[in-house]
BALOBA-1460 file (C-alpha; in Angstrom, 3 decimals):
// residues 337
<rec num="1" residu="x" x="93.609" y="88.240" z="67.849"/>
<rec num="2" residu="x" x="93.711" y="90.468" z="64.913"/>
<rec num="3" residu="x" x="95.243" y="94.161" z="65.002"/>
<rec num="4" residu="x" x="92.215" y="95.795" z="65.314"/>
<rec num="5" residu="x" x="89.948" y="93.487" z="67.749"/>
<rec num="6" residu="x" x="89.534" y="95.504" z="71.282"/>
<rec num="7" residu="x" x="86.890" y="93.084" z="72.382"/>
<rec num="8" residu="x" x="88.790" y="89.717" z="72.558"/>
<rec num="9" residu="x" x="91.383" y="91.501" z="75.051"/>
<rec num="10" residu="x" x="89.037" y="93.091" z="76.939"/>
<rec num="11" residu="x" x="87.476" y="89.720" z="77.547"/>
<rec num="12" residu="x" x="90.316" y="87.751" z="78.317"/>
<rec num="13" residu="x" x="91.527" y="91.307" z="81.149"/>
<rec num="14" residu="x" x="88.897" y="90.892" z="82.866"/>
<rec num="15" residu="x" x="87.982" y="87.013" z="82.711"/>
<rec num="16" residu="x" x="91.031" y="85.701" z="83.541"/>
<rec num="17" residu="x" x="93.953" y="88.164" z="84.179"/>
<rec num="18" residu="x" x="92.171" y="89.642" z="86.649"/>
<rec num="19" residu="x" x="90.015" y="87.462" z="88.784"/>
<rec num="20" residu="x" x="92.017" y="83.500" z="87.347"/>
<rec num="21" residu="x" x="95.305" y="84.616" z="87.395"/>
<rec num="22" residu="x" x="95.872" y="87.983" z="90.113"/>
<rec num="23" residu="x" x="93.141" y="87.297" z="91.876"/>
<rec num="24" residu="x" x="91.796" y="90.474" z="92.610"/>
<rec num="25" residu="x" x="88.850" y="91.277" z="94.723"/>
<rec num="26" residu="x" x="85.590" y="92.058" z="93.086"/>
<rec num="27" residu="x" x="85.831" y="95.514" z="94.474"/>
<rec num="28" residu="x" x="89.136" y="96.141" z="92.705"/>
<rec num="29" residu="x" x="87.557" y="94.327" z="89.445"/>
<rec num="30" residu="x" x="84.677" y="96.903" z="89.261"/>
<rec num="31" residu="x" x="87.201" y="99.166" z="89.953"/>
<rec num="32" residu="x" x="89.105" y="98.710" z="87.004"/>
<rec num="33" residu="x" x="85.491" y="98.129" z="84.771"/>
<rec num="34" residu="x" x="84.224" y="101.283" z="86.069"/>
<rec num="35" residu="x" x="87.816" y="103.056" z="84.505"/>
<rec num="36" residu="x" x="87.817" y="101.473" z="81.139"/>
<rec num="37" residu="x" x="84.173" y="102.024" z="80.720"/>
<rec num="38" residu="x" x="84.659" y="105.730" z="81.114"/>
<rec num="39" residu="x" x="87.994" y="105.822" z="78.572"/>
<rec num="40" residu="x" x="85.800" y="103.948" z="75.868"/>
<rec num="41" residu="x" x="82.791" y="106.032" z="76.209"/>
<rec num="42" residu="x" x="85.613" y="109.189" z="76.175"/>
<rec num="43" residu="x" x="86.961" y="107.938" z="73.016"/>
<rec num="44" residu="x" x="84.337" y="107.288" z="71.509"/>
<rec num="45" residu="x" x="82.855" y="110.685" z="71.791"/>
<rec num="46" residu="x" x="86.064" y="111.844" z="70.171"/>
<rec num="47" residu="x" x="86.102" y="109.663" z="67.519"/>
<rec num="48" residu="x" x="82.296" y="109.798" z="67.081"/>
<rec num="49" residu="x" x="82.162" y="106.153" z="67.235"/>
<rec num="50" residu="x" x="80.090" y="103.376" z="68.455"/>
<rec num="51" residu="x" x="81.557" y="100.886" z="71.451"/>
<rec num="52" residu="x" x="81.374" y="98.125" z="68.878"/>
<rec num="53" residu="x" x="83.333" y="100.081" z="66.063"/>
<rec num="54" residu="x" x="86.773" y="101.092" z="68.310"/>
<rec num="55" residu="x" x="89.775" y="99.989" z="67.090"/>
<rec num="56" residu="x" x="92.956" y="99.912" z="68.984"/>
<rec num="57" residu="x" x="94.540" y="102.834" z="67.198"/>
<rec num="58" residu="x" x="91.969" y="104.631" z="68.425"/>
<rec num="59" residu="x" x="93.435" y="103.991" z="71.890"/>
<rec num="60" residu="x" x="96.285" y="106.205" z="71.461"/>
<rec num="61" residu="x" x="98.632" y="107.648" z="74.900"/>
<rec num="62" residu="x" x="97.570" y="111.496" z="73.246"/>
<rec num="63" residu="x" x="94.043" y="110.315" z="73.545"/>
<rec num="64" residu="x" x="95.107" y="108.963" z="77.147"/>
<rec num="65" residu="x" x="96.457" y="111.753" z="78.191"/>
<rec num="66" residu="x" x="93.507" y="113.460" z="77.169"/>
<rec num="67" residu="x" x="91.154" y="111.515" z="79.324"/>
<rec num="68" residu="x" x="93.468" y="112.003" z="82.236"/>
<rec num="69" residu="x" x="92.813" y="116.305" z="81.723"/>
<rec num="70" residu="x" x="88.704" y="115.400" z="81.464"/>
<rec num="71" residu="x" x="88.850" y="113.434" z="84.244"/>
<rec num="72" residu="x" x="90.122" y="116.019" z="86.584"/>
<rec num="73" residu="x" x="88.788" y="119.180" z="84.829"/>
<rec num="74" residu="x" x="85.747" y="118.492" z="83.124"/>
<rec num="75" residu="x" x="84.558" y="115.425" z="85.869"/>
<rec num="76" residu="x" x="86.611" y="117.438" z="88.639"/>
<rec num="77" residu="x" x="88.364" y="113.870" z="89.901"/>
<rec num="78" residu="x" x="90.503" y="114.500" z="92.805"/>
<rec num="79" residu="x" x="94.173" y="113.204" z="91.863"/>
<rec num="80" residu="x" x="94.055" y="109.968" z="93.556"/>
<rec num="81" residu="x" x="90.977" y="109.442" z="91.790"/>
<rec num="82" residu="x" x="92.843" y="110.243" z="88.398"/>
<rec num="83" residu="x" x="95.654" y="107.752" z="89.146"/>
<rec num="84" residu="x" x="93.403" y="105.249" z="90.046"/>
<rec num="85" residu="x" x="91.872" y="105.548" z="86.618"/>
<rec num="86" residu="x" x="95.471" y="105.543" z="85.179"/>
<rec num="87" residu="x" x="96.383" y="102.665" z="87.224"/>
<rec num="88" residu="x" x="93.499" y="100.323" z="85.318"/>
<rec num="89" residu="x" x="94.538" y="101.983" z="81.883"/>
<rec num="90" residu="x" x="98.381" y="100.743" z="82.444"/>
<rec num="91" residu="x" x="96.983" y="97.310" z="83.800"/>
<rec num="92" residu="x" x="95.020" y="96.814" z="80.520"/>
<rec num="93" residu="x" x="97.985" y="97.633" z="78.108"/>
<rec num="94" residu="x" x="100.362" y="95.280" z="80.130"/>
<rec num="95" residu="x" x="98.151" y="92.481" z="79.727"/>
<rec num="96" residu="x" x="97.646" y="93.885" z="75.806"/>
<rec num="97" residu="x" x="101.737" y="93.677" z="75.554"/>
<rec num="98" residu="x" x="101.870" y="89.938" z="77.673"/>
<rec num="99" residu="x" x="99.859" y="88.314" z="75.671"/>
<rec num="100" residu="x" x="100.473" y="89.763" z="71.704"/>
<rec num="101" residu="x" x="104.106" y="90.979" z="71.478"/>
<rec num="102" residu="x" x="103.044" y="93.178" z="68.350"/>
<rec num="103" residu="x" x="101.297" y="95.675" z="70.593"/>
<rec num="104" residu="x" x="104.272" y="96.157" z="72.391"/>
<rec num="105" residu="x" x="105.318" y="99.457" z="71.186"/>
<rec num="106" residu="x" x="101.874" y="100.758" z="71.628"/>
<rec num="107" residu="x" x="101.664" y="99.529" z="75.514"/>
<rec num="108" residu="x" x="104.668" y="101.257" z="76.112"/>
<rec num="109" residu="x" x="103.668" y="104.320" z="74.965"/>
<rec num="110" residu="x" x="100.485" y="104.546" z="76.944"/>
<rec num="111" residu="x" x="102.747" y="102.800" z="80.300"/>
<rec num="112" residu="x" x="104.801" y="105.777" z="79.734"/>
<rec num="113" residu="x" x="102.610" y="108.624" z="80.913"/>
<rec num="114" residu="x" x="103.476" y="109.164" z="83.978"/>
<rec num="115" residu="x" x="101.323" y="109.199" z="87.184"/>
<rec num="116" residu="x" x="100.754" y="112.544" z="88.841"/>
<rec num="117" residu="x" x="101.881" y="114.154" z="92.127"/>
<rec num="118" residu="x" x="99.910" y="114.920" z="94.715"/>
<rec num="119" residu="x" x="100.627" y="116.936" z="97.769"/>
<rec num="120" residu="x" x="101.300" y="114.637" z="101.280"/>
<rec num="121" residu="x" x="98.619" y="115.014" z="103.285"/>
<rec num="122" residu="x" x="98.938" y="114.711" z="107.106"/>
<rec num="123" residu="x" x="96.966" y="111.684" z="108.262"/>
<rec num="124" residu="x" x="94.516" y="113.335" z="110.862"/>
<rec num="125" residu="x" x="93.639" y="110.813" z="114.068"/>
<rec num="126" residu="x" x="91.660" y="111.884" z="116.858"/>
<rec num="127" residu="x" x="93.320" y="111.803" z="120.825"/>
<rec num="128" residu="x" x="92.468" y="109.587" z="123.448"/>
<rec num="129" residu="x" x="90.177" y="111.781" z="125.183"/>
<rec num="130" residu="x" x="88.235" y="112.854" z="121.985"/>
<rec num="131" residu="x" x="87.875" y="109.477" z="121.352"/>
<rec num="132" residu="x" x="86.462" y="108.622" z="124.917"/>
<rec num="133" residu="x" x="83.852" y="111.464" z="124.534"/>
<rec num="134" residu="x" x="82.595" y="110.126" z="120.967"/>
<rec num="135" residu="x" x="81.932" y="106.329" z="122.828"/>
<rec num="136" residu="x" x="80.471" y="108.574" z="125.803"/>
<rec num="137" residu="x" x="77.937" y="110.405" z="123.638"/>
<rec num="138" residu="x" x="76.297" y="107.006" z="122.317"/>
<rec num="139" residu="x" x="72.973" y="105.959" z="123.971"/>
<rec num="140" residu="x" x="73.593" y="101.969" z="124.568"/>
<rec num="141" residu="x" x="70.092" y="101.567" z="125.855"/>
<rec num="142" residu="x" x="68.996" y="101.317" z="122.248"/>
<rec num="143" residu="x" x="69.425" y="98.913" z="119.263"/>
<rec num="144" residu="x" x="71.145" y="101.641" z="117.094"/>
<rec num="145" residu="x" x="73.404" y="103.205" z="119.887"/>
<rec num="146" residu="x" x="74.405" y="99.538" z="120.901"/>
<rec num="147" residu="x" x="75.183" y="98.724" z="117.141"/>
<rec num="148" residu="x" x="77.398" y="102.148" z="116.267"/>
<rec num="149" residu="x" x="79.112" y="101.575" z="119.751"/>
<rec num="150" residu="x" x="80.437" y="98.028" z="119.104"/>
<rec num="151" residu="x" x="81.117" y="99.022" z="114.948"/>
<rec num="152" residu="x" x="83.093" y="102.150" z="116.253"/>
<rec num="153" residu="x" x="84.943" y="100.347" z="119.212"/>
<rec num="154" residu="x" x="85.653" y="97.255" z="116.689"/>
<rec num="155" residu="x" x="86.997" y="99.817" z="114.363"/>
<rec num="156" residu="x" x="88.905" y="101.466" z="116.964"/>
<rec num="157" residu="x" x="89.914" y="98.216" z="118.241"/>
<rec num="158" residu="x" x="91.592" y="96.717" z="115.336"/>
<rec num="159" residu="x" x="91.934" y="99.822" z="112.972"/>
<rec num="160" residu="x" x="90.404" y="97.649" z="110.129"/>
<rec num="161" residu="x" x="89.660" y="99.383" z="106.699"/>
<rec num="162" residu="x" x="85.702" y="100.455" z="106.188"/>
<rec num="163" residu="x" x="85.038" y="98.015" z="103.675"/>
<rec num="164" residu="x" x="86.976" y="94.932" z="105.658"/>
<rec num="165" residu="x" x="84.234" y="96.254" z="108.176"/>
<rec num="166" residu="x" x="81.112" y="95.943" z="106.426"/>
<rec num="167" residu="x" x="82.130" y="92.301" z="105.054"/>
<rec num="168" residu="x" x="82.502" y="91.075" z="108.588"/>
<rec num="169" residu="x" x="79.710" y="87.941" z="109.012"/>
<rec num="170" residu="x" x="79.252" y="87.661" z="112.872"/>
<rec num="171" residu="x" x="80.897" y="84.341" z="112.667"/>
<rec num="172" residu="x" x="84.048" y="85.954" z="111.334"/>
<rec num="173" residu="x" x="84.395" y="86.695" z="115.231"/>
<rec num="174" residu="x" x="85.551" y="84.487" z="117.997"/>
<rec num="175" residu="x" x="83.999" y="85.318" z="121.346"/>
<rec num="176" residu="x" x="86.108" y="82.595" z="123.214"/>
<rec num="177" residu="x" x="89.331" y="83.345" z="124.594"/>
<rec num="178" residu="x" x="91.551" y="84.163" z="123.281"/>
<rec num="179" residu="x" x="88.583" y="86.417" z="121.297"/>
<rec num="180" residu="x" x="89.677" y="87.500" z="117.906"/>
<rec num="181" residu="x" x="88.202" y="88.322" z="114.432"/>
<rec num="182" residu="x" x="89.166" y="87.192" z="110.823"/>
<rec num="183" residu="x" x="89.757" y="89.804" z="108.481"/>
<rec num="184" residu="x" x="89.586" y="89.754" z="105.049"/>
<rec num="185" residu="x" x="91.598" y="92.580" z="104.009"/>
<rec num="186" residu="x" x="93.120" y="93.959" z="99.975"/>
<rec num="187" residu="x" x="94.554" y="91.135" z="97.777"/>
<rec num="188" residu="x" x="92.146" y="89.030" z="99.083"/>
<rec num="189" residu="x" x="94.634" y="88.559" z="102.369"/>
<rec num="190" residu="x" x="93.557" y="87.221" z="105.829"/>
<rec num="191" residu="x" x="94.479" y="88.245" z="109.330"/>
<rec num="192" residu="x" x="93.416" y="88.062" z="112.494"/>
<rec num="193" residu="x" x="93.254" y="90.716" z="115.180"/>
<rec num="194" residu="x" x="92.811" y="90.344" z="118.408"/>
<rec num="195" residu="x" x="89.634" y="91.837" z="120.318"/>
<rec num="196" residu="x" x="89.605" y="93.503" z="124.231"/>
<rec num="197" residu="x" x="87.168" y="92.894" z="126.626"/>
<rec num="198" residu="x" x="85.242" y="96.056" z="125.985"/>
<rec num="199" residu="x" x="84.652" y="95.465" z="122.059"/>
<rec num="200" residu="x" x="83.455" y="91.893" z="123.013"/>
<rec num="201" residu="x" x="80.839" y="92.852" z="125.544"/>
<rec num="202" residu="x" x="79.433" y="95.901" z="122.945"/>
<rec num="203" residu="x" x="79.419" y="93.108" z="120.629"/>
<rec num="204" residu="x" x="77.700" y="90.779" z="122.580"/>
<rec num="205" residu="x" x="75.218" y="93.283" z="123.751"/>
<rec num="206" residu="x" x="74.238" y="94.135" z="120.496"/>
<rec num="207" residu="x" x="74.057" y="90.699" z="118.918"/>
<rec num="208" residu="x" x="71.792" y="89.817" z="121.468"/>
<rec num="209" residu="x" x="69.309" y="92.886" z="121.019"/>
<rec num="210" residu="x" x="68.944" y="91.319" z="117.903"/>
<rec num="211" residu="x" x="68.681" y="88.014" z="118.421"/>
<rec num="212" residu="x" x="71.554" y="86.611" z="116.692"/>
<rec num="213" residu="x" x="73.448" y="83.538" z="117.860"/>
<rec num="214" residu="x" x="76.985" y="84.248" z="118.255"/>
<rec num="215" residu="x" x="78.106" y="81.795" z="115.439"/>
<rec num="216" residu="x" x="75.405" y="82.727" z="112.735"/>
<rec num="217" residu="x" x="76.979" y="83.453" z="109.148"/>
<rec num="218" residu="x" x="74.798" y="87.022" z="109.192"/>
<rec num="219" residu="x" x="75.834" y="89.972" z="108.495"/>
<rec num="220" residu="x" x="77.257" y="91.341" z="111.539"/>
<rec num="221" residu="x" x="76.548" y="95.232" z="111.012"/>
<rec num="222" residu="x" x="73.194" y="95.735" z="109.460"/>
<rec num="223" residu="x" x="70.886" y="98.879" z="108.516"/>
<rec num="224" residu="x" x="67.255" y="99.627" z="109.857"/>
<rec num="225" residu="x" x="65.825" y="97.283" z="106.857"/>
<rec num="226" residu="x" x="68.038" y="94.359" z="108.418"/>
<rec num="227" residu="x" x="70.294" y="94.668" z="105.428"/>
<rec num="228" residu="x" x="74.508" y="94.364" z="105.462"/>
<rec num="229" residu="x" x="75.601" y="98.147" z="106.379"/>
<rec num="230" residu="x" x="77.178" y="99.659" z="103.389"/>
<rec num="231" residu="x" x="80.226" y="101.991" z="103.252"/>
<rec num="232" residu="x" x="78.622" y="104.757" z="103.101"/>
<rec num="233" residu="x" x="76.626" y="103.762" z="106.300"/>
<rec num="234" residu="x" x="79.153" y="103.492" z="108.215"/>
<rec num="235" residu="x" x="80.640" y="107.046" z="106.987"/>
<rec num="236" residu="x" x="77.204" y="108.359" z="107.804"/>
<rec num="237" residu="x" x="77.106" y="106.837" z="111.221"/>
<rec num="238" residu="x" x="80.511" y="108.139" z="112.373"/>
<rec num="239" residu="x" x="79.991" y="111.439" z="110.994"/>
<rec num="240" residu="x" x="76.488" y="111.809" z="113.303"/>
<rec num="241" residu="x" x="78.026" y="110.615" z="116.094"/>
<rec num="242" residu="x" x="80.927" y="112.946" z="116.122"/>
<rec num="243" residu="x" x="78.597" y="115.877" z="115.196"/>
<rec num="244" residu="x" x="76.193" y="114.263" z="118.575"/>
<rec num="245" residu="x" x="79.424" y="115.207" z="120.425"/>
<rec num="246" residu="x" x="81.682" y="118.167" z="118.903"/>
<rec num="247" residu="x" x="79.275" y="121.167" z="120.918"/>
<rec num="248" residu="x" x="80.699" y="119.070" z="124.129"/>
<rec num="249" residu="x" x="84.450" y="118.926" z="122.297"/>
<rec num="250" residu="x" x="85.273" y="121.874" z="120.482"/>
<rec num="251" residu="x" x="88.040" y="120.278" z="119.459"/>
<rec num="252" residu="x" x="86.094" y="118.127" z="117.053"/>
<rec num="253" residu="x" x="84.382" y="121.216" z="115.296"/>
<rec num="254" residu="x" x="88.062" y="121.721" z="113.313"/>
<rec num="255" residu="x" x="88.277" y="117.805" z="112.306"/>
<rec num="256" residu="x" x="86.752" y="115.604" z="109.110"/>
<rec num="257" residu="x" x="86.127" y="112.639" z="110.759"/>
<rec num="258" residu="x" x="85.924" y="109.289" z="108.258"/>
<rec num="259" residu="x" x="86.234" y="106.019" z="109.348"/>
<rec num="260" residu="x" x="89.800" y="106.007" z="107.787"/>
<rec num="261" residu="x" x="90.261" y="108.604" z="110.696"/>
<rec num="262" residu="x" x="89.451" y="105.878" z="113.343"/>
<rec num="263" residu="x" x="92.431" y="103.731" z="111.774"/>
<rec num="264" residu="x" x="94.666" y="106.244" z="111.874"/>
<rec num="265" residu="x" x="93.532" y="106.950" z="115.148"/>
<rec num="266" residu="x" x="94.256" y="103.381" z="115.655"/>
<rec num="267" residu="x" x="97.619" y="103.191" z="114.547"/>
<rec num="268" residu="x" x="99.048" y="106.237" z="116.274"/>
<rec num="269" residu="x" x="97.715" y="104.951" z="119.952"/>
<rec num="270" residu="x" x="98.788" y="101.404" z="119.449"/>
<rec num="271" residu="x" x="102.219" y="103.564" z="118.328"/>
<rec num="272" residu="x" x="102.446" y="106.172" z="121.421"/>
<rec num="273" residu="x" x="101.525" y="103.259" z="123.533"/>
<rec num="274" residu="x" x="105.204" y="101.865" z="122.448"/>
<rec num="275" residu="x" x="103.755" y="99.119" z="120.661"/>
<rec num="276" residu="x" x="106.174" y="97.416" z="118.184"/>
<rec num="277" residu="x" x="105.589" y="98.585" z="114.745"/>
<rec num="278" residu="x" x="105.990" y="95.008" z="112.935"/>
<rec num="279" residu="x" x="103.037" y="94.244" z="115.507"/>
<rec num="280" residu="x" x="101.393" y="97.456" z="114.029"/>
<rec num="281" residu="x" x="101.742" y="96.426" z="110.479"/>
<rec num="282" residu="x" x="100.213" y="93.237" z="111.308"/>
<rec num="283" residu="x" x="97.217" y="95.010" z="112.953"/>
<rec num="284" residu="x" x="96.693" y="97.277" z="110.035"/>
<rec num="285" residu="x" x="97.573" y="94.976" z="107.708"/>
<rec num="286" residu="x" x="100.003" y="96.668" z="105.822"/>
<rec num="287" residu="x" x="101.704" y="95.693" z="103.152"/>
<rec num="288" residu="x" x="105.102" y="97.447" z="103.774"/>
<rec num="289" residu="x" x="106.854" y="98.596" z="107.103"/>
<rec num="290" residu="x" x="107.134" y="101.765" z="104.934"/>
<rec num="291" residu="x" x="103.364" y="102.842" z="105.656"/>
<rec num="292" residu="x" x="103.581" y="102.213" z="108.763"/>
<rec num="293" residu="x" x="106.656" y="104.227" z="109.234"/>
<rec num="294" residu="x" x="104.537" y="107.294" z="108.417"/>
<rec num="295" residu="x" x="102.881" y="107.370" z="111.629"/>
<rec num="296" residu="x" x="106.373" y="107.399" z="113.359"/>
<rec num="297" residu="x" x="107.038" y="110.682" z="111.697"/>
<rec num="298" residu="x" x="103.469" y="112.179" z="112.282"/>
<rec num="299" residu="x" x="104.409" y="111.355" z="116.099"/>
<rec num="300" residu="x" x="107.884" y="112.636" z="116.263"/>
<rec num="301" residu="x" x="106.798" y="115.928" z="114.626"/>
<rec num="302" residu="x" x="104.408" y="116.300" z="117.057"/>
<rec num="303" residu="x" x="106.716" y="115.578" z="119.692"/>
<rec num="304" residu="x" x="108.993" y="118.543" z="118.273"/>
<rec num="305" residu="x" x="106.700" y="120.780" z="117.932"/>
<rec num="306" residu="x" x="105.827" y="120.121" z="121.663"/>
<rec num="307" residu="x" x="108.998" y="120.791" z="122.531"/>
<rec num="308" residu="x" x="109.566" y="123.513" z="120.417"/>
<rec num="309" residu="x" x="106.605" y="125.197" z="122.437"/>
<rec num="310" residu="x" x="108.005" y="124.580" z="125.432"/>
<rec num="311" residu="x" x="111.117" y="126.360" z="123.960"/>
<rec num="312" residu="x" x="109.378" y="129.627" z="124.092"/>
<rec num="313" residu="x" x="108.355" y="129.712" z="127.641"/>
<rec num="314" residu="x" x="111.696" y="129.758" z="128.637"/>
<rec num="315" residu="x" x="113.277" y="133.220" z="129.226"/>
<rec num="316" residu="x" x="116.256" y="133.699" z="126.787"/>
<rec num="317" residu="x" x="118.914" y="134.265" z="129.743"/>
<rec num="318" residu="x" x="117.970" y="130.659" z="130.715"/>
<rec num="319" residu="x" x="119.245" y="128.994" z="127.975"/>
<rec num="320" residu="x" x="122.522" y="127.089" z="127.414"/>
<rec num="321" residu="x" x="123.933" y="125.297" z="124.578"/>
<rec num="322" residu="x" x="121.703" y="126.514" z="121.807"/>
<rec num="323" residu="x" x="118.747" y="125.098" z="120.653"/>
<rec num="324" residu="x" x="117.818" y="121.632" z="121.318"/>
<rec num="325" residu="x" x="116.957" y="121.332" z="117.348"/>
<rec num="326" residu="x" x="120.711" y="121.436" z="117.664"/>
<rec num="327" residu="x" x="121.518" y="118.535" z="119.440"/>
<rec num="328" residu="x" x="122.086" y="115.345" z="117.912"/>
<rec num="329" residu="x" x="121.518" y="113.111" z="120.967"/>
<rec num="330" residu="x" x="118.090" y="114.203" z="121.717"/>
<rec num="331" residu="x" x="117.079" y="113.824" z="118.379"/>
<rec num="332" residu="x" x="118.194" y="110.692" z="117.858"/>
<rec num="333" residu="x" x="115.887" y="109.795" z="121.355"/>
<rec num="334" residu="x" x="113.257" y="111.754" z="119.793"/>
<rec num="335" residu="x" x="113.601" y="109.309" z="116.879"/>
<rec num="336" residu="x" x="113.171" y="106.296" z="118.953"/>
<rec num="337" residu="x" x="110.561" y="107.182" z="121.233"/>
């Protein structure tokens, strides 16, 4: 590879460092095509180049850092958006610096802009009893209410990511005790989750309104033209059902509901239902304990704030001792709870 060839690398990225030797999923690949695309069609406006006539000293980290202020000002990217982009931009020069040395000095320089901050949101999950009036509102005496009541009680059921859903075939599923379904999750990594009764038989009910054997390698979710649901189906469908329901439960009118909500949802019941958190993980599929350590402290803020309503109620005369925010032994069984 000579010193100015952009091509060759970009090649041998996606070709094989991506899909032969990480093994990414194809989502992640277009992912990363999608990013690079936009950077070369950035710098090229800059440089008032053609694709074919970039050079890698045209890739510069001012010209990155550059792209990173268009992305979020002049294509209004969120931040997690821009990192994303970032992320793909860092990949590339990695590889650039693995496999010529010379280009070392450059990589680093681009690998040293830093990603940005973004403020923590609060993950948002709905309660048990909101989540009992969205199944409620569902017609099941219908093809389409039978198919958005199993796909939101199997999402609710194992708190599986939206696009782990929409790749589900219905022989992914195992309807025989003990009834479980393989998912395919990020990395490419398997799990399986167990299924209750309830999911089964919504399931069941709908697979059979179609006409679909239970071990058929269909699509198991599908649209009105019989084709696999899409992501942004499935976003649709949850966001009509909750709007079917949210006149009924006010408290639904204040909430963005996404079907990143239902696993969230997911992960805080199986939590306040004292359910282990490796077993969590597992469920979810986590990668690290440390994610799913952020629903303990979602739950134990709530649980102060509870008791810091309580707090209020009672007449100052009544109190002893101080606050309770002051006492170490109830917040260390706050902690564990």
């Amino acid at each position: 590879m000579n010193q100015t060839d952009i091509a060759t690398p970009i090649r041998g990225f996606f070709e094989q460092h991506l899909l032969s030797q990480r093994g990414l999923s194809g989502h992640t690949v277009l992912a990363y095509r999608d990013a690079l695309k936009l950077f070369l069609e950035f710098v090229c406006r800059r440089q008032r180049k053609t694709t074919t006539a970039l050079m890698l000293k045209d890739l510069t980290a001012d010209t990155v850092r550059n792209f990173m202020d268009h992305l979020e000002h002049g294509r209004n990217n969120s931040v997690p958006t821009r990192n994303a982009r970032l992320a793909a931009i860092h990949a590339f020069f990695n590889y650039l610096a693995s496999i010529d040395p010379r280009h070392l000095l450059h990589a680093q320089s681009i690998l040293a802009i830093p990603f940005k901050r973004q403020p923590h949101r609060v993950a948002e999950y709905l309660e048990r009893e909101e989540m009992l009036k969205v199944f409620a509102g569902i017609d099941g005496q219908t093809l389409r209410g039978q198919r958005d009541d199993a796909l939101l009680r199997l999402l609710y059921n194992t708190g599986m990511r939206v696009q782990e859903l929409v790749d589900l075939d219905v022989n992914h599923l195992r309807f025989s005790r003990p009834c479980s379904v393989r998912i395919f999750g990020k990395g490419r990594k398997e799990r399986t989750c167990p299924l209750w009764k309830e999911t089964v038989a919504a399931v069941k009910a709908y697979l059979a309104k179609r006409g679909v054997r239970l071990d058929e390698a269909t699509p198991l979710f599908v649209n009105h033209d019989g084709n696999r649901l899409t992501r942004f189906g499935v976003r649709y469908i949850i966001a009509r059902r909750v709007a079917d329901i949210a006149n009924a439960c006010p408290s639904l009118l204040v909430k963005r509901v996404t079907p990143h909500t239902i696993r969230h949802t997911t992960a805080m019941h199986l939590l306040q239902s004292n359910v282990d958190l490796n077993m969590i993980r597992s469920w979810l599929g986590h990668a690290t304990i440390e994610t799913t350590n952020g629903y303990v402290e979602i739950d134990l803020e709530m649980k102060r704030k509870t008791l810091q309503s309580a707090e209020k109620l009672i007449p100052a005369k009544a109190k002893r001792g101080g606050s309770w925010q002051d006492d170490d032994k109830l917040l260390s069984w706050l902690a564990k709870l």
